[in-house]
N, C-alpha and C positions, 0 to 999 in steps of 0.2 A: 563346956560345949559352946560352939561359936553361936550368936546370933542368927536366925535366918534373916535376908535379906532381898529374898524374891518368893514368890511362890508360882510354880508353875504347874498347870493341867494340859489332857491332851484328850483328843477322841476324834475318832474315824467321822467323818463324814461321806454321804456315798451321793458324793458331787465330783466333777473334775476340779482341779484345780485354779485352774484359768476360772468357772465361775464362783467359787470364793473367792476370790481375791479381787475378783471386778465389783464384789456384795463391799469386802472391807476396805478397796480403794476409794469408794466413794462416802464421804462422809455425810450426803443426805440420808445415809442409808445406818450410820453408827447406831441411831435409837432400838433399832430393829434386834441389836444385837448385844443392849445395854444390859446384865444381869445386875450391874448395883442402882438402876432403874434413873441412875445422877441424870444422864442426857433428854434436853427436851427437844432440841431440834437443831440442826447445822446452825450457821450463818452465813448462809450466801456464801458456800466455799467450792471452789473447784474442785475435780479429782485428782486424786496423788499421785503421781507422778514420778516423785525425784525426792531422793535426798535434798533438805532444803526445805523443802514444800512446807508452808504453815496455814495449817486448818481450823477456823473458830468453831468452835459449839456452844451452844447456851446450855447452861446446865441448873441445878439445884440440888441441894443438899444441904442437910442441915449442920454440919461441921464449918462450910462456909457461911452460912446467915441466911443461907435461902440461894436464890435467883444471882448467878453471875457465866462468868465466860470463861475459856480457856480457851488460851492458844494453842496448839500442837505444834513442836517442831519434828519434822520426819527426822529420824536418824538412822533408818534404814530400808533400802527399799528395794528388791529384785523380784520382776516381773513373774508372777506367779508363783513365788518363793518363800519370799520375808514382808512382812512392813511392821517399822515401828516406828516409836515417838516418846517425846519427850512434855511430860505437862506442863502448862503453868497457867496463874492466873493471867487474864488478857495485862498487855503493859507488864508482865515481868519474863524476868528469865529463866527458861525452869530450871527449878530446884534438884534435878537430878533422879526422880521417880520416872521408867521407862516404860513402857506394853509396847511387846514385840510378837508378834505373830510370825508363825512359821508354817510354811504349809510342803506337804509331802507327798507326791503325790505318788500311789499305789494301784494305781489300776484305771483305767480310762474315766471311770465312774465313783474311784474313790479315792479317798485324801484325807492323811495324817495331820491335824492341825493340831498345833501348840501355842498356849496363849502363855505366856511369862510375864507378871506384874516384878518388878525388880526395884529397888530403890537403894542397888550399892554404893550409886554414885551419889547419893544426898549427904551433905557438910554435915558435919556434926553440930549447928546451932542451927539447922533445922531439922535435922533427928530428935534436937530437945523439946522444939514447937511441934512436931507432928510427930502422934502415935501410929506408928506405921505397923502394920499394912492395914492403910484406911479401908481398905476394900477386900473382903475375906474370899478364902477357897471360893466358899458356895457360891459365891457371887462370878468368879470365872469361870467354873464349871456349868453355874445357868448361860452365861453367854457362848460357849461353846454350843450348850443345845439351844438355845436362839439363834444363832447364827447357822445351825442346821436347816431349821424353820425356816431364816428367811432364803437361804440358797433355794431350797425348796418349792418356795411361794407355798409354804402352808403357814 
């Protein structure tokens, strides 16, 4: 049996689409929606926009040492549709681990969202340094119902 090399969840939200994706386009807003609890707060980052677009967050975790940054590169983005990205530590390039949101939208007031952690594109000499998937189901699954919440304002 092949290795899995994503894991992806899904669940209804009964928001429009257009306000999800205005909650996940902005990354002051990412903590809000954090299930592996890593994110402490932006840095001073604009909203996304575009393919391109590189977003910092401060984060912590103890796989990293505590207290550091990641860059985000957008690698995918349509207008109440998709957004994803690509991680890495601040100053590097990422290593090929992707979150790509997908939103569906089913009824004025509700929306199919799908969160995808993926890491097919990581080299194999850092498949040997990282036990992947750093960051389990449960923890997608919480940020999909977080992400409820915060469309919500509850």
């Amino acid at each position: 049996m092949a290795e899995a090399t994503s894991i992806s969840v899904s669940r209804t939200i009964d928001a429009p689409a257009k306000d999800i994706f205005d909650v996940l386009s902005n990354p002051e807003r990412h903590r809000e929606f954090d299930g592996s609890g890593q994110i402490v707060s932006d840095d001073r980052t604009n909203r996304i926009q575009a393919v391109g677009d590189v977003f910092t967050m401060n984060m912590n975790a103890p796989h990293m040492g505590g207290d550091y940054k990641t860059e985000n590169h957008v690698t995918g983005f349509g207008q109440d549709k998709i957004l994803a990205w690509q991680t890495a530590p601040a100053g590097q390039e990422p290593a090929g681990w992707e979150w790509v949101w997908e939103l569906d939208s089913t009824g004025p007031d509700s929306t199919d969202v799908a969160l995808t952690y993926d890491w097919s594109k990581v080299d194999a000499a850092t498949a040997k340094k990282v036990s992947f998937p750093l960051i389990p189901r449960e923890a997608l699954e919480e940020s999909l119902k977080m992400l409820a919440g915060a469309v919500s304002g509850a």
